[in-house]
DRENTI-152600 format. One line per 10 residues: number of its first residue (from 1); for each residue x, y, z of C-alpha. Coordinates in steps of 0.5 Angstrom, whole numbers. Example, Ala and Ser with C-alpha at 12.3 -4.5 7.8 and 13.67 -1.06 7.14 Angstrom:
2
1	25 -9 16 ~ 27 -2 14
//
This chain:
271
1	9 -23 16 ~ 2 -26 13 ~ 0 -18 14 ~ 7 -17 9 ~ 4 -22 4 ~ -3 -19 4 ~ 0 -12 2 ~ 5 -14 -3 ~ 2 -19 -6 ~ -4 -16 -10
11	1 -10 -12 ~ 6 -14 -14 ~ 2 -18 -19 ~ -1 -11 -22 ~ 7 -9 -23 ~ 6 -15 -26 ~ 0 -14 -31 ~ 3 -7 -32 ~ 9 -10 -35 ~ 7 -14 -39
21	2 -10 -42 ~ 8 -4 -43 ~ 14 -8 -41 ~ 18 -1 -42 ~ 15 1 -36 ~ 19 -3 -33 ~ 25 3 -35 ~ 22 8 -31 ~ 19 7 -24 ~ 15 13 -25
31	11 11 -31 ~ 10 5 -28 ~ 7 7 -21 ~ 2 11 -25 ~ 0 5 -29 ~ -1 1 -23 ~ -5 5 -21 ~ -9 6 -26 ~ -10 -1 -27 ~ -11 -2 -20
41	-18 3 -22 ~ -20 -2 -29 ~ -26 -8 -28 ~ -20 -12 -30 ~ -15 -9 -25 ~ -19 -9 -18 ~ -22 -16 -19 ~ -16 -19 -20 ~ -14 -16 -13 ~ -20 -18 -11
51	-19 -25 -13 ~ -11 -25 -11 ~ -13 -23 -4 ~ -18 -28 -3 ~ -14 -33 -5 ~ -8 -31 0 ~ -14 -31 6 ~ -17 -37 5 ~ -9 -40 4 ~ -7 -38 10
61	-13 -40 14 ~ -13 -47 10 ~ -7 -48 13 ~ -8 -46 19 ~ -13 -50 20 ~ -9 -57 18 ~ -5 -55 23 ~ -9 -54 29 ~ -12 -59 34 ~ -19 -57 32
71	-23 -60 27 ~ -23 -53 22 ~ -30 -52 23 ~ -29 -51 30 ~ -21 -47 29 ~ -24 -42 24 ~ -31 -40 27 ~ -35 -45 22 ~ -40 -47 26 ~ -47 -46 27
81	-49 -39 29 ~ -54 -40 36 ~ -57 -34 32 ~ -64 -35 28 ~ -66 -32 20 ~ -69 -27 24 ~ -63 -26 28 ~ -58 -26 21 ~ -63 -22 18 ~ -63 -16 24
91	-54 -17 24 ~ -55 -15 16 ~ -59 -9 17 ~ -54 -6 23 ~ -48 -8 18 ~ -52 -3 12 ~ -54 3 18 ~ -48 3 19 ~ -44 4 13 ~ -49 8 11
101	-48 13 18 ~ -41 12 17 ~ -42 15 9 ~ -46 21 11 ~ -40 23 17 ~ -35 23 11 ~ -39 28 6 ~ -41 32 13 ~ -33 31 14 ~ -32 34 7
111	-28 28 5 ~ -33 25 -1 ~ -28 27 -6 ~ -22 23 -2 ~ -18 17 -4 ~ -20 10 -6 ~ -27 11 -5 ~ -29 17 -9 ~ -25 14 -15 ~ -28 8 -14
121	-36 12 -16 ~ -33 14 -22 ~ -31 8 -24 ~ -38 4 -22 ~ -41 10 -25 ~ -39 8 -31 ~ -39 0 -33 ~ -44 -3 -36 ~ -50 -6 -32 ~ -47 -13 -33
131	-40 -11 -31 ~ -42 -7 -25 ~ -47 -14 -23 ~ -41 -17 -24 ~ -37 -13 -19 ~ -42 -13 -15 ~ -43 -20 -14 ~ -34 -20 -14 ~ -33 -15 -9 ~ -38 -18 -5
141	-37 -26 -5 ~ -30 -26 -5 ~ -29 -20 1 ~ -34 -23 4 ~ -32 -29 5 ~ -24 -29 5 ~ -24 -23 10 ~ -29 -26 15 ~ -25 -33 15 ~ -19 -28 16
151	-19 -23 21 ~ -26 -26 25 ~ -25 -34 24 ~ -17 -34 24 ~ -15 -28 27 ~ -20 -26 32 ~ -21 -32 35 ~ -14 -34 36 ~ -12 -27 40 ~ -19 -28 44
161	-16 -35 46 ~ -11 -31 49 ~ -14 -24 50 ~ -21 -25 52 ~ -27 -23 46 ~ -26 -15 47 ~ -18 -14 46 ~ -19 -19 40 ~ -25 -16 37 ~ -21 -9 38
171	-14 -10 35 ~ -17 -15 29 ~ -22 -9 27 ~ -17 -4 27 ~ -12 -9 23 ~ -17 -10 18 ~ -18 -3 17 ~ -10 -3 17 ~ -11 -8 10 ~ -14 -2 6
181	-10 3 6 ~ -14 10 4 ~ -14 15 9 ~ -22 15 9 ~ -23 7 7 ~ -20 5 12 ~ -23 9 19 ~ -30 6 15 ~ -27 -1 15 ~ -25 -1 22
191	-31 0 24 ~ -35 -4 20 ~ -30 -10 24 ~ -32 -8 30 ~ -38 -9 29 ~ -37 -15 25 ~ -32 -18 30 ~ -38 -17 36 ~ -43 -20 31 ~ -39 -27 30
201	-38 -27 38 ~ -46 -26 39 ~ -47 -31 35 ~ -41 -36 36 ~ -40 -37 28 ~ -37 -32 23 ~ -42 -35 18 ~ -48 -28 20 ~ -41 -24 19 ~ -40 -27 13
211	-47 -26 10 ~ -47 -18 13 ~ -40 -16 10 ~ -43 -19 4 ~ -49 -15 3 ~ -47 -9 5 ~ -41 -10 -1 ~ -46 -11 -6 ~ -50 -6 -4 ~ -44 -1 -3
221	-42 -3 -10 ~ -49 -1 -13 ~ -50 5 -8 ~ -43 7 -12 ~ -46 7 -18 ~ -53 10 -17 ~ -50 16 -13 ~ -43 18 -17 ~ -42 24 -12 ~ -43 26 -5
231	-49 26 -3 ~ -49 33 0 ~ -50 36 7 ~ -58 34 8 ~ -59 28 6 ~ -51 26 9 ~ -55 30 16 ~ -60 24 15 ~ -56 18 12 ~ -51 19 19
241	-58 20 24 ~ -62 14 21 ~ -56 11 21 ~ -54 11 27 ~ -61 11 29 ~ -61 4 26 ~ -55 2 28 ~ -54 4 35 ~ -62 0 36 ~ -58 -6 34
251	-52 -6 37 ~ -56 -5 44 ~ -59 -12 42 ~ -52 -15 40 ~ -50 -12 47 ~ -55 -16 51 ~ -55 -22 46 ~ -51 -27 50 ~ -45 -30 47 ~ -45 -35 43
261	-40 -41 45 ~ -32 -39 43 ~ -31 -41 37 ~ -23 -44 38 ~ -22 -47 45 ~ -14 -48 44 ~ -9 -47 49 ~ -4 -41 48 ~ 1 -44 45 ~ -4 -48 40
271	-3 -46 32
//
């Protein structure tokens, strides 16, 4: 149901919006879909799904936080992390690896031109600078925050107080790259999770996931702009070997970093 909600509610106010612009959309189903979609690619429009999402998440976990036996801190993986600057700083740069590994593997695969994220460099492409500043900040705050407080505080812990750490960093992974609906986005995002979730067990708070998603969607935003195309075979040979080469380093250490203290200790039938 709160998936459901997460899926629907942001396209719905962009129905919204459309019609409002041009309420004779409203008369025709196919110009309207094509207006939301066209919208859904504008400054205005994306940061409105943004916000909107943002909105949902943090909503959903507030409550379940009210609900819940635990103080919120503890229900929702706020606590202190057991891992230092230094600690945070590496769990950043494995985050950035990563992603950049992962974008060399999609021009390698010859998907650069695929879905969300292509259409989305032609629009960084082309903003202003204080527009594009703007977005990245957006796109990297509100993400960065709502989403981790979602599938790494609410949803992770909840199903490891049921499955154990490992099932639950798996199936939350997968259902965050399930909430960005795109044929080359979502594999990425769900990497990204899996990386994420570990880094929120490591350190027993979601607080270094938070600050790695958000720097690497704000430098994902900018990257976007500077480089309006696919990168070619060369450099995606040497995005996706460095990459891994960096990211694997720090996984090995995030493997041998002893787990933080679980974030919710409720019993299987708590909220």
């Amino acid at each position: 149901m709160i998936l459901g909600a997460l899926l629907t509610v942001p396209g719905t106010v962009l129905v919204v919006l459309a019609a409002i612009r041009r309420p004779g959309l409203l008369a025709s189903p196919a110009e309207l879909g094509a207006a939301v979609q066209s919208l859904a690619l504008t400054f205005g429009g994306l940061t409105t799904v943004i916000a909107v999402n943002a909105v949902l998440l943090v909503g959903v976990c507030g409550a379940a936080a009210a609900l819940s036996p635990l103080p919120a801190r503890a229900r929702l993986g706020l606590g202190r992390p057991r891992l230092g600057a230094g600690g945070i700083a590496f769990c950043v740069l494995g985050a950035l690896a990563c992603s950049q590994a992962l974008d060399g593997l999609v021009d390698l695969c010859g998907l650069g031109e695929v879905g969300f994220l292509a259409r989305f460099r032609d629009l960084a492409a082309h903003l202003p600078a204080a527009r594009l500043v703007v977005l990245a900040l957006i796109m990297g705050a509100l993400p960065g925050f709502g989403e981790e407080l979602f599938f790494r505080g609410y949803m992770q812990t909840r199903l490891a107080a049921r499955w154990g750490a490992a099932r639950a960093i798996v199936v939350s992974g997968l259902l965050f790259g399930l909430l960005h609906l795109d044929p080359v986005q979502s594999p990425l995002a769900a990497c990204l999770g899996l990386y994420l979730g570990l880094v929120a067990v490591r350190a027993g708070s979601i607080w270094p996931a938070i600050i790695a998603h958000t720097v690497n969607n704000v430098v994902a935003v900018l990257t976007a702009a500077l480089v309006p195309g696919p990168t070619g075979r060369p450099l995606g040979i040497a995005l996706f070997i460095g990459g891994a080469a960096v990211g694997g380093a720090v996984l090995v250490w995030l493997r041998r970093t002893p787990a933080g203290a679980p974030a919710a200790q409720e019993d299987a039938h708590a909220v």
